[in-house]
PDB file with SEQRES, HELIX, SHEET and CRYST1 records, atoms N, CA, C and O in Angstrom:
SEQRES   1 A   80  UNK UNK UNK UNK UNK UNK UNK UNK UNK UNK UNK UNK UNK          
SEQRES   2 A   80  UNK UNK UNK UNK UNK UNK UNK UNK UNK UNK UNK UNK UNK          
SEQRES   3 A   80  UNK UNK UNK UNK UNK UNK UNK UNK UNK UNK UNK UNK UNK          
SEQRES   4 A   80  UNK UNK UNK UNK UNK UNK UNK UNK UNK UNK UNK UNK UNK          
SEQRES   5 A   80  UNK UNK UNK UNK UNK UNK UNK UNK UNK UNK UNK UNK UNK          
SEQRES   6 A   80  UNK UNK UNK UNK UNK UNK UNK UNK UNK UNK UNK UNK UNK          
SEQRES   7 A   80  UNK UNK                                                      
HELIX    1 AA1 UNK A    3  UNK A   20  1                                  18    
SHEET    1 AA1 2 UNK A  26  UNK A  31  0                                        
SHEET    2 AA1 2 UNK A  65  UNK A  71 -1                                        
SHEET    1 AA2 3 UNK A  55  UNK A  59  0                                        
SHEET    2 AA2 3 UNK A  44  UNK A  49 -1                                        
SHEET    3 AA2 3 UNK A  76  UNK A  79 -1                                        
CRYST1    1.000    1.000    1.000  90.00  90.00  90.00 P 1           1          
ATOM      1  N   UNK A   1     227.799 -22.370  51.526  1.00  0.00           N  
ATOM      2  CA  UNK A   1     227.187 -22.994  52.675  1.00  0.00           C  
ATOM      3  C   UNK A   1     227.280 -22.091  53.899  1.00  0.00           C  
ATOM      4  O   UNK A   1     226.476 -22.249  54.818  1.00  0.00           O  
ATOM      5  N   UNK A   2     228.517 -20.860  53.973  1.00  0.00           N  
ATOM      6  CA  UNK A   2     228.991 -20.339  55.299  1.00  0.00           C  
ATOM      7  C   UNK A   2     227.714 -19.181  55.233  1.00  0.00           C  
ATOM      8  O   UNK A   2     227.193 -18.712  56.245  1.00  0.00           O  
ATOM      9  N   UNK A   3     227.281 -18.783  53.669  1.00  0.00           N  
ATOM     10  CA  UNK A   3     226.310 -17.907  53.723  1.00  0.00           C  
ATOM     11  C   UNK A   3     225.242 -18.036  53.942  1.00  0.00           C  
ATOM     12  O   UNK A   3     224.597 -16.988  53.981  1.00  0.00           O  
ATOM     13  N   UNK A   4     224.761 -18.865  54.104  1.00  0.00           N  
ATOM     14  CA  UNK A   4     223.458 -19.891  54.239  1.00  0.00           C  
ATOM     15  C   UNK A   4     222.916 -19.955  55.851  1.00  0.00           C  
ATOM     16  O   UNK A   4     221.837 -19.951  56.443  1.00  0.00           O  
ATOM     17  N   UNK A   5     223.812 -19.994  56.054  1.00  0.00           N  
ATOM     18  CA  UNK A   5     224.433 -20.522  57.871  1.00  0.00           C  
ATOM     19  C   UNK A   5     224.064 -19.155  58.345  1.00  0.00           C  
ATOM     20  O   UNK A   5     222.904 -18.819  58.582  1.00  0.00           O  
ATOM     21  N   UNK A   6     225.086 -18.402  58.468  1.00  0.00           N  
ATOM     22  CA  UNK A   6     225.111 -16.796  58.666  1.00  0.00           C  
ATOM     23  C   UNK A   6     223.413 -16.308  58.091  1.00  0.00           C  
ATOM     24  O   UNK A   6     222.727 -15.782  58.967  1.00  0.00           O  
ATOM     25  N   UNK A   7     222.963 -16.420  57.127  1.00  0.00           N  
ATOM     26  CA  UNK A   7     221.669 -16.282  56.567  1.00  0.00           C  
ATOM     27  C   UNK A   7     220.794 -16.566  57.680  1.00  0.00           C  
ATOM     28  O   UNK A   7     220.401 -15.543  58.242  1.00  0.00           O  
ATOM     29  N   UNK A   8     220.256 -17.951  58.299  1.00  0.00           N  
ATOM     30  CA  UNK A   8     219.739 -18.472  58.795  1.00  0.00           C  
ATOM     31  C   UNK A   8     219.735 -18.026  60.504  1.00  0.00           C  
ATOM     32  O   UNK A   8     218.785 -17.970  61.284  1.00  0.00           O  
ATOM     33  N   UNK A   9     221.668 -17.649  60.791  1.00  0.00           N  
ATOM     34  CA  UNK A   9     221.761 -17.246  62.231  1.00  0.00           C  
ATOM     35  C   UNK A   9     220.754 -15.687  62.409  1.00  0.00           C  
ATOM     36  O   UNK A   9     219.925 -15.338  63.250  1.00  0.00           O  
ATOM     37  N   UNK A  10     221.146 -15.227  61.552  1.00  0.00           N  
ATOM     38  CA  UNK A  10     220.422 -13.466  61.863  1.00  0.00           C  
ATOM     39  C   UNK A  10     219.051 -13.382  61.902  1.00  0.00           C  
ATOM     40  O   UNK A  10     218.410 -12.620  62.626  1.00  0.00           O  
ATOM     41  N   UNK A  11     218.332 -14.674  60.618  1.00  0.00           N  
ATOM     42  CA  UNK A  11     216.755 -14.508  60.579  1.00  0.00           C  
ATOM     43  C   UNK A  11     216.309 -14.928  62.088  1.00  0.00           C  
ATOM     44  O   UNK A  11     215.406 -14.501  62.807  1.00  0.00           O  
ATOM     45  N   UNK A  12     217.049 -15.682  62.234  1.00  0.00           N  
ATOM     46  CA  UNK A  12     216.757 -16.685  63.667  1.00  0.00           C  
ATOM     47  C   UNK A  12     216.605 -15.340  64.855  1.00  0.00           C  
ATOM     48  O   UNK A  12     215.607 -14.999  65.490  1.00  0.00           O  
ATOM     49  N   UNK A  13     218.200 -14.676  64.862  1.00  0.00           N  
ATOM     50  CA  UNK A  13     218.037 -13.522  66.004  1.00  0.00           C  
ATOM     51  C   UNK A  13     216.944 -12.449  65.925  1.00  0.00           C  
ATOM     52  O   UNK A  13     216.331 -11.856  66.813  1.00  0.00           O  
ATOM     53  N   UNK A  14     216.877 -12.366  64.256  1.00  0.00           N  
ATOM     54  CA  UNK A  14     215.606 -10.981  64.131  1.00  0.00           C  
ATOM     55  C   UNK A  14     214.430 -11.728  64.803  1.00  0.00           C  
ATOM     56  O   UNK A  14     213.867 -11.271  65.797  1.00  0.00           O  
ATOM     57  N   UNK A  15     214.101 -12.842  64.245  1.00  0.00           N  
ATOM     58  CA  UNK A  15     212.490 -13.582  65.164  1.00  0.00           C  
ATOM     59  C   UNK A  15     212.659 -13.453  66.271  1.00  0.00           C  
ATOM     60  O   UNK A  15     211.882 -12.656  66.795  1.00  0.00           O  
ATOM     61  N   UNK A  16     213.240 -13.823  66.789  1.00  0.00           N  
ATOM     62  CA  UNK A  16     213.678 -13.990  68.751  1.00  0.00           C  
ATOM     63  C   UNK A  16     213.547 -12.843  69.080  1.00  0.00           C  
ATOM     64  O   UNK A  16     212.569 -12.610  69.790  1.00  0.00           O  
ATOM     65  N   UNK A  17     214.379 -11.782  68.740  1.00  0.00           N  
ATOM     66  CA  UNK A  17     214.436 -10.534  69.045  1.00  0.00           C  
ATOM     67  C   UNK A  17     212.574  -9.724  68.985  1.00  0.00           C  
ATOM     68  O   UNK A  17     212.019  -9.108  69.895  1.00  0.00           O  
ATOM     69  N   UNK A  18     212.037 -10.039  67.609  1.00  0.00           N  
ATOM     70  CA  UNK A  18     210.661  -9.631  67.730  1.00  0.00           C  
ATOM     71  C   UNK A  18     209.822 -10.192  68.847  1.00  0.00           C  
ATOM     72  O   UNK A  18     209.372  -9.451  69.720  1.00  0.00           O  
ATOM     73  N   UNK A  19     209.637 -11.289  68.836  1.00  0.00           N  
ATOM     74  CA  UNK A  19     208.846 -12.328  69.975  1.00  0.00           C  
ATOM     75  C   UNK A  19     209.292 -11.910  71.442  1.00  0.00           C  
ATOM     76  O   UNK A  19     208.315 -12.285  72.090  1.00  0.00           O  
ATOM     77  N   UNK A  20     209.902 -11.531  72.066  1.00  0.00           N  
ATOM     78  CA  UNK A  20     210.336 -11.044  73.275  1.00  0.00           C  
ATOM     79  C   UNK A  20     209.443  -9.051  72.970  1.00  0.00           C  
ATOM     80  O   UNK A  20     208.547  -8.518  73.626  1.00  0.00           O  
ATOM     81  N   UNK A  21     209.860  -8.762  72.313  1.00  0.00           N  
ATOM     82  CA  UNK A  21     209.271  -7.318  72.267  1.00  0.00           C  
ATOM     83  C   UNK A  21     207.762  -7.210  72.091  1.00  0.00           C  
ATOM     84  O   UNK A  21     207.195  -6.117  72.077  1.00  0.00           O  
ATOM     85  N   UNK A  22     206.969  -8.657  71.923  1.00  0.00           N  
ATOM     86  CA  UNK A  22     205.467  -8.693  71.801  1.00  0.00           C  
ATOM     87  C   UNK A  22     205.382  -8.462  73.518  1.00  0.00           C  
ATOM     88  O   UNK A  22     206.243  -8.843  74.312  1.00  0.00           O  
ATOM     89  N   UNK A  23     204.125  -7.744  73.860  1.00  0.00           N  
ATOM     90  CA  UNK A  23     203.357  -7.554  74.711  1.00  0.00           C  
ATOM     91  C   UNK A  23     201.787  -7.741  74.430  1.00  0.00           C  
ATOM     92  O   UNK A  23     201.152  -7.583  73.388  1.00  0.00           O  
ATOM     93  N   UNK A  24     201.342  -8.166  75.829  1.00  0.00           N  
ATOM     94  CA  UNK A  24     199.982  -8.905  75.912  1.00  0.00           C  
ATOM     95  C   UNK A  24     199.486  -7.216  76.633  1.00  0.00           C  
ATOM     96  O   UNK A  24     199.848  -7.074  77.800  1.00  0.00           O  
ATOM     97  N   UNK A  25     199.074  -6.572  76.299  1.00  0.00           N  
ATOM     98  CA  UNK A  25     198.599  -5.269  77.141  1.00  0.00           C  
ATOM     99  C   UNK A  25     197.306  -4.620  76.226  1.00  0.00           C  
ATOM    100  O   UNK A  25     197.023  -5.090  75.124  1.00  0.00           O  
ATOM    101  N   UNK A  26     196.790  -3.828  76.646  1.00  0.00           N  
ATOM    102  CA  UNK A  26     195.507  -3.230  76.131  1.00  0.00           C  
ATOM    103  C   UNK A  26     195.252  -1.822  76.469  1.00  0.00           C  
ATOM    104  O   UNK A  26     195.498  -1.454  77.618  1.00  0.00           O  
ATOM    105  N   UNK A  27     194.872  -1.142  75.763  1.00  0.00           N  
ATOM    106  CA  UNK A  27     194.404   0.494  76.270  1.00  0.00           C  
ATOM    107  C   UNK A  27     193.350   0.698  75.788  1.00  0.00           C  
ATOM    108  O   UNK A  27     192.993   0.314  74.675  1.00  0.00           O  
ATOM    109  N   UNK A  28     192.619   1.425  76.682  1.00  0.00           N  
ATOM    110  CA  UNK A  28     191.353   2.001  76.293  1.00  0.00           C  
ATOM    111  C   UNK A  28     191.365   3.435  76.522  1.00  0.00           C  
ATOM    112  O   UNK A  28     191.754   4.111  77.475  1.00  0.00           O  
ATOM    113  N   UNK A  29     190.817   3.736  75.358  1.00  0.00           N  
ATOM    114  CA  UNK A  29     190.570   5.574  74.713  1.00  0.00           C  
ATOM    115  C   UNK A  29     189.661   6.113  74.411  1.00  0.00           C  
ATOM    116  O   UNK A  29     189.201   5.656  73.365  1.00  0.00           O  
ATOM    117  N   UNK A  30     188.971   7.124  74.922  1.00  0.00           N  
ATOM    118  CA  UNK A  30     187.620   7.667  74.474  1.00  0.00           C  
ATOM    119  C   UNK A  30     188.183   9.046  74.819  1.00  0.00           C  
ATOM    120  O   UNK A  30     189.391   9.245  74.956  1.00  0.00           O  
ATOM    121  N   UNK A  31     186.818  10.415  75.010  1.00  0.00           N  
ATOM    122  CA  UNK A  31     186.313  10.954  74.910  1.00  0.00           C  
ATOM    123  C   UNK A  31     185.278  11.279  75.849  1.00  0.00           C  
ATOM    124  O   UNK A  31     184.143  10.951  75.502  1.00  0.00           O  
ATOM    125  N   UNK A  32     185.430  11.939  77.136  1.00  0.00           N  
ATOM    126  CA  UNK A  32     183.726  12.034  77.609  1.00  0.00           C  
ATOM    127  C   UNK A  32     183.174  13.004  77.575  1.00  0.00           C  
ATOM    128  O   UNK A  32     183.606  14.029  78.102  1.00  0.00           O  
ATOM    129  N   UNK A  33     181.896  12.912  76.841  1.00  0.00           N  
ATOM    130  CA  UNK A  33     181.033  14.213  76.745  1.00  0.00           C  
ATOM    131  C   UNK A  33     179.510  13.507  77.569  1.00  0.00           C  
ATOM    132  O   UNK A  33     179.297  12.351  77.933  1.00  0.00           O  
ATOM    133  N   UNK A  34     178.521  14.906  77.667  1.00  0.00           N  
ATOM    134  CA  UNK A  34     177.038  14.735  78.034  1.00  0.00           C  
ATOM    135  C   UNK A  34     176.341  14.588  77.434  1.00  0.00           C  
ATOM    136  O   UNK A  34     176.723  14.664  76.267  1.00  0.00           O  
ATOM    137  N   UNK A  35     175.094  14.330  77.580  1.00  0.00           N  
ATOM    138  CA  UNK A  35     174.314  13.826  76.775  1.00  0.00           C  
ATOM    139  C   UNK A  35     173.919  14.481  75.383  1.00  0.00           C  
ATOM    140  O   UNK A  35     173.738  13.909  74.308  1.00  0.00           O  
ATOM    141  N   UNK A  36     173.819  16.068  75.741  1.00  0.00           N  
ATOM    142  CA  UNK A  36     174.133  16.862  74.749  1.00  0.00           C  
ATOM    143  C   UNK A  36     175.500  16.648  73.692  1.00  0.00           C  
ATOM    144  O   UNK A  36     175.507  17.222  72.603  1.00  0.00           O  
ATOM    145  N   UNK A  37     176.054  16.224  73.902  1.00  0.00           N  
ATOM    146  CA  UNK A  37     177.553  15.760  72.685  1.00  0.00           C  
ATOM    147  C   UNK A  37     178.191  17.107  73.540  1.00  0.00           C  
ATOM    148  O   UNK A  37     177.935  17.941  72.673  1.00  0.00           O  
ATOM    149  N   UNK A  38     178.798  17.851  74.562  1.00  0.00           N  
ATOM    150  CA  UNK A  38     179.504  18.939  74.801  1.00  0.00           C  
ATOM    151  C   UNK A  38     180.942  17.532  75.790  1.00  0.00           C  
ATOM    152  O   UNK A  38     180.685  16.463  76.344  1.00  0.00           O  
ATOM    153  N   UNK A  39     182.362  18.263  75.593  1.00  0.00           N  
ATOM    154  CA  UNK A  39     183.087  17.243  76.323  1.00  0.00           C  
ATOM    155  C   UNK A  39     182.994  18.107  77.986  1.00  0.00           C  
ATOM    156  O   UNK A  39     182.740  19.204  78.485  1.00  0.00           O  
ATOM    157  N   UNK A  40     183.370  16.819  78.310  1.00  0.00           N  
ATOM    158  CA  UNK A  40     183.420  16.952  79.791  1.00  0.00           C  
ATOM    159  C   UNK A  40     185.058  17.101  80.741  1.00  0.00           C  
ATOM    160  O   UNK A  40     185.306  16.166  81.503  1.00  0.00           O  
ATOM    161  N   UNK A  41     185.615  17.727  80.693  1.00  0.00           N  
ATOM    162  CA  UNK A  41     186.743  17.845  80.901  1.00  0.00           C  
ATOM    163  C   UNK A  41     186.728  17.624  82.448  1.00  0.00           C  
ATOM    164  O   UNK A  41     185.664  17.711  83.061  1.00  0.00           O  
ATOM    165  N   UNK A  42     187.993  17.317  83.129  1.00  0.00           N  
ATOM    166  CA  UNK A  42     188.135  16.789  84.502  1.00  0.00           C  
ATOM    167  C   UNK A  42     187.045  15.918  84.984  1.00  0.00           C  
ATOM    168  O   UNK A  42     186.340  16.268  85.930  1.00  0.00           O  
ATOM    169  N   UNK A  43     186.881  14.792  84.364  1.00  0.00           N  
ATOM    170  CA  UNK A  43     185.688  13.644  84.679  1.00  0.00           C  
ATOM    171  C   UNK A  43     186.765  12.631  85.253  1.00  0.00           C  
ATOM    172  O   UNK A  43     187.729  12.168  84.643  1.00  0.00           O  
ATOM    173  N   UNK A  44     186.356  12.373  86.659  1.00  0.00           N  
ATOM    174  CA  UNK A  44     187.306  10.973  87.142  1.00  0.00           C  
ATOM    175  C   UNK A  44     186.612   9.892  86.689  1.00  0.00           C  
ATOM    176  O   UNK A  44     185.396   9.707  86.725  1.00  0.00           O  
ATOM    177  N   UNK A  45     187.787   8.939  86.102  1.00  0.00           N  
ATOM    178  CA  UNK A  45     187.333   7.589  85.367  1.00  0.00           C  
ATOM    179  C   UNK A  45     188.156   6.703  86.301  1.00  0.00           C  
ATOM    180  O   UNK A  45     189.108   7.202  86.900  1.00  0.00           O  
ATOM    181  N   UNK A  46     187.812   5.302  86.471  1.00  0.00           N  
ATOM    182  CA  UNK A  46     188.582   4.572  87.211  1.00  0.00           C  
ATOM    183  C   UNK A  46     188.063   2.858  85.726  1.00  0.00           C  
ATOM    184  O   UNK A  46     187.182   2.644  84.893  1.00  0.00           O  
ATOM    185  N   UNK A  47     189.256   2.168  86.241  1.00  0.00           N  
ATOM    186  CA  UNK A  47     188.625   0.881  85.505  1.00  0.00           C  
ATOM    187  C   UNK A  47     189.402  -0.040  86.598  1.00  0.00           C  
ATOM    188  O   UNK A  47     190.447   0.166  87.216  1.00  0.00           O  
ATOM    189  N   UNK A  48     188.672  -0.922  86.602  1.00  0.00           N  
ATOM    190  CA  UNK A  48     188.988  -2.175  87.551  1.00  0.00           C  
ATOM    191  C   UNK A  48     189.183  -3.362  86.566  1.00  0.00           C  
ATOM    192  O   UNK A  48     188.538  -3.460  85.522  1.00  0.00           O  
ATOM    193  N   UNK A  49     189.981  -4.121  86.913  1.00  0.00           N  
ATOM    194  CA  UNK A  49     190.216  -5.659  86.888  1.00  0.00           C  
ATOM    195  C   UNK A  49     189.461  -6.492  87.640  1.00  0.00           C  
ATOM    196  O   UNK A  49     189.727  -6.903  88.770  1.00  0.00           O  
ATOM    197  N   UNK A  50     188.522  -6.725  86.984  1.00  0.00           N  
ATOM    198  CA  UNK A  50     187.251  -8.071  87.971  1.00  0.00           C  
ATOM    199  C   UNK A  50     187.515  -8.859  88.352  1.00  0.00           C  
ATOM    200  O   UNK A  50     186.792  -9.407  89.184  1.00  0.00           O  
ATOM    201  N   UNK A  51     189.315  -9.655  87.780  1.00  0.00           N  
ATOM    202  CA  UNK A  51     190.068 -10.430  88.542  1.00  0.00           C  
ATOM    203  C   UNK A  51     190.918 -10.699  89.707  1.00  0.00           C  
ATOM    204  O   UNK A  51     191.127 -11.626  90.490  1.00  0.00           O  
ATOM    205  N   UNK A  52     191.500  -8.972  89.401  1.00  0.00           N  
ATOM    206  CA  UNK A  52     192.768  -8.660  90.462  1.00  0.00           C  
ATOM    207  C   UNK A  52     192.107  -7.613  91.292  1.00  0.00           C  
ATOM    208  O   UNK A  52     192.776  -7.173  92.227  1.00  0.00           O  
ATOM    209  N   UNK A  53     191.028  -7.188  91.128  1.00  0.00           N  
ATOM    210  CA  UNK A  53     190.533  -6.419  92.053  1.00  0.00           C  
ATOM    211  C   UNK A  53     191.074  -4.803  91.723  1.00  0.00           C  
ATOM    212  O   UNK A  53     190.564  -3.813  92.249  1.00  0.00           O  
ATOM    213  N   UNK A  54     192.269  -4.758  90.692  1.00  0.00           N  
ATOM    214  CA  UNK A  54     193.295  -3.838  90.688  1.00  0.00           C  
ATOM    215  C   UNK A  54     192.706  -2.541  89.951  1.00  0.00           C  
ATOM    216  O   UNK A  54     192.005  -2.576  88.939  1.00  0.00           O  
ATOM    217  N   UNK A  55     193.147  -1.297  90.696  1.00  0.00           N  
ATOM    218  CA  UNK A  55     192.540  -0.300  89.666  1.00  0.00           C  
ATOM    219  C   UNK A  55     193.232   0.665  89.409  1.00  0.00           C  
ATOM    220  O   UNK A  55     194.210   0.966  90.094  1.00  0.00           O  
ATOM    221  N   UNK A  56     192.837   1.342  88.341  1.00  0.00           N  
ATOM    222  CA  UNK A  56     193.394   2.727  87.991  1.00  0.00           C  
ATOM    223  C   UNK A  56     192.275   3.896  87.983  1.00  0.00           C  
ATOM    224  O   UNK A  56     191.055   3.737  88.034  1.00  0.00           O  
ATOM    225  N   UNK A  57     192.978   5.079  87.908  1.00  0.00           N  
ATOM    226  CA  UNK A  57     192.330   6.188  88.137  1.00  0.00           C  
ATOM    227  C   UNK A  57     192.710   7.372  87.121  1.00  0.00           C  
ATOM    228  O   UNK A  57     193.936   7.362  87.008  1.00  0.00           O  
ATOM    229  N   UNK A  58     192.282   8.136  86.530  1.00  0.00           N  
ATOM    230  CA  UNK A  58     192.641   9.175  86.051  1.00  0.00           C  
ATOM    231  C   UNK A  58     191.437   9.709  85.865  1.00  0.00           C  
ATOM    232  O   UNK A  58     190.326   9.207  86.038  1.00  0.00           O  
ATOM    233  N   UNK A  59     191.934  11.413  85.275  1.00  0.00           N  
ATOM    234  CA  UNK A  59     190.857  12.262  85.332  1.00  0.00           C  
ATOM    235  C   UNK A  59     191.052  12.916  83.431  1.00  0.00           C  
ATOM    236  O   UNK A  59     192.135  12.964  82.847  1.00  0.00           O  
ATOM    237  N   UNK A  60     189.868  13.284  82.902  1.00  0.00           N  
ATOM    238  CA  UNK A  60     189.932  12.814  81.306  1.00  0.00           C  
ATOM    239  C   UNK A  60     190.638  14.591  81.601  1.00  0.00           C  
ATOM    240  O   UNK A  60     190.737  15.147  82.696  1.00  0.00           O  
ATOM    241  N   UNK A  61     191.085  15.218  80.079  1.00  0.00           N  
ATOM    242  CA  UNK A  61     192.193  16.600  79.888  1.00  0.00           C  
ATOM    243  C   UNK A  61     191.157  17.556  79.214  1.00  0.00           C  
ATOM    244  O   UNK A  61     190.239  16.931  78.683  1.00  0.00           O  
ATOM    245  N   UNK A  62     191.082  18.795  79.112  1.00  0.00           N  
ATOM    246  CA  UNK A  62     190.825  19.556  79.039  1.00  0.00           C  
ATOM    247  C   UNK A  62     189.538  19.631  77.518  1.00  0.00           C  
ATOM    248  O   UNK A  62     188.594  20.329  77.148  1.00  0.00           O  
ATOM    249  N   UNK A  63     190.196  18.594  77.135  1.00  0.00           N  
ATOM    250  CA  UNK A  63     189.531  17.854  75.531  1.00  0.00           C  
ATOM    251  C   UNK A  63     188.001  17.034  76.258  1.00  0.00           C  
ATOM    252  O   UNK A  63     186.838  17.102  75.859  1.00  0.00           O  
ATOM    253  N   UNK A  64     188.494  16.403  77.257  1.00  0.00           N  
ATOM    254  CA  UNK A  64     187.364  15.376  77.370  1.00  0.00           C  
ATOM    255  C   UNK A  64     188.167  14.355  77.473  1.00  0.00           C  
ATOM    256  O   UNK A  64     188.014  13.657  78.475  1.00  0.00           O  
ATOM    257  N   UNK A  65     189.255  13.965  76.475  1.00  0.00           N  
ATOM    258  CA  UNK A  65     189.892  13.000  76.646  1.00  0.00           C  
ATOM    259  C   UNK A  65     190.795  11.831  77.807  1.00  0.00           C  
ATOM    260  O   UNK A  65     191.624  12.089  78.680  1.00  0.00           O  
ATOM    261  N   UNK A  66     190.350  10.828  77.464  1.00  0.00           N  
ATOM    262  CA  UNK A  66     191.563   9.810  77.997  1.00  0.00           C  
ATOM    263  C   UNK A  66     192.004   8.587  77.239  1.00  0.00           C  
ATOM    264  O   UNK A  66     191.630   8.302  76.101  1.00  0.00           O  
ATOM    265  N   UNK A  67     192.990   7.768  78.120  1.00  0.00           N  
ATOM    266  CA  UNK A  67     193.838   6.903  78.048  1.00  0.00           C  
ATOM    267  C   UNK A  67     194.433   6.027  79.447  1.00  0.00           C  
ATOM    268  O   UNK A  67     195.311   6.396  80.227  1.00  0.00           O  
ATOM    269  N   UNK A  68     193.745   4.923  79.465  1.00  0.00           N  
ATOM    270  CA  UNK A  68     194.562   3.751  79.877  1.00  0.00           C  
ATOM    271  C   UNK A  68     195.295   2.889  79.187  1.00  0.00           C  
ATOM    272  O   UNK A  68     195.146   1.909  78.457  1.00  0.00           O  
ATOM    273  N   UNK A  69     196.093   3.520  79.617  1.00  0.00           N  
ATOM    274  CA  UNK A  69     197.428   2.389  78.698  1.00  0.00           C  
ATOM    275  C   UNK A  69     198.047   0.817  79.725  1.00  0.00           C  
ATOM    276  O   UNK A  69     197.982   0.639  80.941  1.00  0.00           O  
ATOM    277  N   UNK A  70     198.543   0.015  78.770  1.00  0.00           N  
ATOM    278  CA  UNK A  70     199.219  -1.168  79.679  1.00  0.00           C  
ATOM    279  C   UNK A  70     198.440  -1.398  80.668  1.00  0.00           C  
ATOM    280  O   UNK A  70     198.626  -1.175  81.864  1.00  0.00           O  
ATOM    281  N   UNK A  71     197.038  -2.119  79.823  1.00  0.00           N  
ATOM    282  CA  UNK A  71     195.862  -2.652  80.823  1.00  0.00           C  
ATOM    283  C   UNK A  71     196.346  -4.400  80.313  1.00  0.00           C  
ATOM    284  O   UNK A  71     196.656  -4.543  79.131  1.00  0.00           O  
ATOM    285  N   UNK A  72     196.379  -5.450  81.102  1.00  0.00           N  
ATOM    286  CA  UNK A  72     196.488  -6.496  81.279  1.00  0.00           C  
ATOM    287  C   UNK A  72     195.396  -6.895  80.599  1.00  0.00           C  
ATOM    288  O   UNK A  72     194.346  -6.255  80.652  1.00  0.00           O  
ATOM    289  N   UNK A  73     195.574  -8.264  79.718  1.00  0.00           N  
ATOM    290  CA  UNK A  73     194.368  -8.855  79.845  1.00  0.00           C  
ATOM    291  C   UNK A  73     193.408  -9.083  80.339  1.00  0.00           C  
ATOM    292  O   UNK A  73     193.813  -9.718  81.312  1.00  0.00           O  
ATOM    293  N   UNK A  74     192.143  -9.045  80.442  1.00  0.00           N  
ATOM    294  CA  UNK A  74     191.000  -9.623  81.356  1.00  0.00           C  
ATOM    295  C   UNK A  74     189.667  -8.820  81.375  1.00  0.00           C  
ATOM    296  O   UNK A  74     189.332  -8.109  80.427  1.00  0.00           O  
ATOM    297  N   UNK A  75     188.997  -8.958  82.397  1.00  0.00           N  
ATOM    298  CA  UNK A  75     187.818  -8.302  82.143  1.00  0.00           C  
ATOM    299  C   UNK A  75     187.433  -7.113  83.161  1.00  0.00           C  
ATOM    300  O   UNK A  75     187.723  -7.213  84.354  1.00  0.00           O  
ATOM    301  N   UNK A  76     186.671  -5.818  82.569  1.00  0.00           N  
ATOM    302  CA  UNK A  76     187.097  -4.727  83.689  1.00  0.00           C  
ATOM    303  C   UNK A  76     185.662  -3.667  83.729  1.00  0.00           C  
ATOM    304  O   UNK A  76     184.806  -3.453  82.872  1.00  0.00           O  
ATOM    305  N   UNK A  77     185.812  -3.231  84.871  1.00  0.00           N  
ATOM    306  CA  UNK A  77     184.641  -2.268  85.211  1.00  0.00           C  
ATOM    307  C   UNK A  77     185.138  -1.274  84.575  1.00  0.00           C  
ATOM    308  O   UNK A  77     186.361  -1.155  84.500  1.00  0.00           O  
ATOM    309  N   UNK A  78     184.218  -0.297  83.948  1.00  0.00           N  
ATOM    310  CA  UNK A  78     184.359   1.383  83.505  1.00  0.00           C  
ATOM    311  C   UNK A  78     183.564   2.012  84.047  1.00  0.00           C  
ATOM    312  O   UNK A  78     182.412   1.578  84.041  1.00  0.00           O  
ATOM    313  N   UNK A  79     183.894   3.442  84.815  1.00  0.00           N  
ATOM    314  CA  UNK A  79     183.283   3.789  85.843  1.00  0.00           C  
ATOM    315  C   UNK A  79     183.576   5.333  85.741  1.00  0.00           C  
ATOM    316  O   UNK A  79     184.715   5.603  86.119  1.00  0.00           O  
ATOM    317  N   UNK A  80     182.837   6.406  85.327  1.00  0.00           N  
ATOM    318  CA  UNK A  80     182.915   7.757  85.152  1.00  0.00           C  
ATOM    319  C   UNK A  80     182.452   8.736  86.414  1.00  0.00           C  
ATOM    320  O   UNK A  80     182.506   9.960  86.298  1.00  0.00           O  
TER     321      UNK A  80                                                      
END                                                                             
């Protein structure tokens, strides 16, 4: 019965423990190139929150590439 118990306490802490480490967040990743398919390196991108008004900014890397990471739920402008 004491193993059962003990069994039950740890599954209990592993769930709890997972459910706290979930995050509600979102990233968006591309690539910017021209119309020709060539990338576009140092392109300022911004994305807004249509809710919070809130924005970010970055400029894509040498690839073309970017990344917004730990975007909140909701709905958002993309803007190159």
């Amino acid at each position: 019965m004491t193993s059962v118990r003990l069994g039950l306490f740890c599954a209990s802490a592993i769930f709890a423990t997972l459910a706290i480490a979930q995050t509600f967040t979102g990233t968006i990743t591309g690539t910017v190139t021209d119309p020709a398919g060539a990338v576009v390196p140092g392109a300022v991108l911004t994305v807004t929150n249509l809710e919070t008004n809130e924005s970010r900014r970055l400029t894509s890397n040498e690839a073309g590439l970017f990344n917004f990471t730990a975007l909140p739920p909701g709905r958002y402008r993309f803007e190159v």
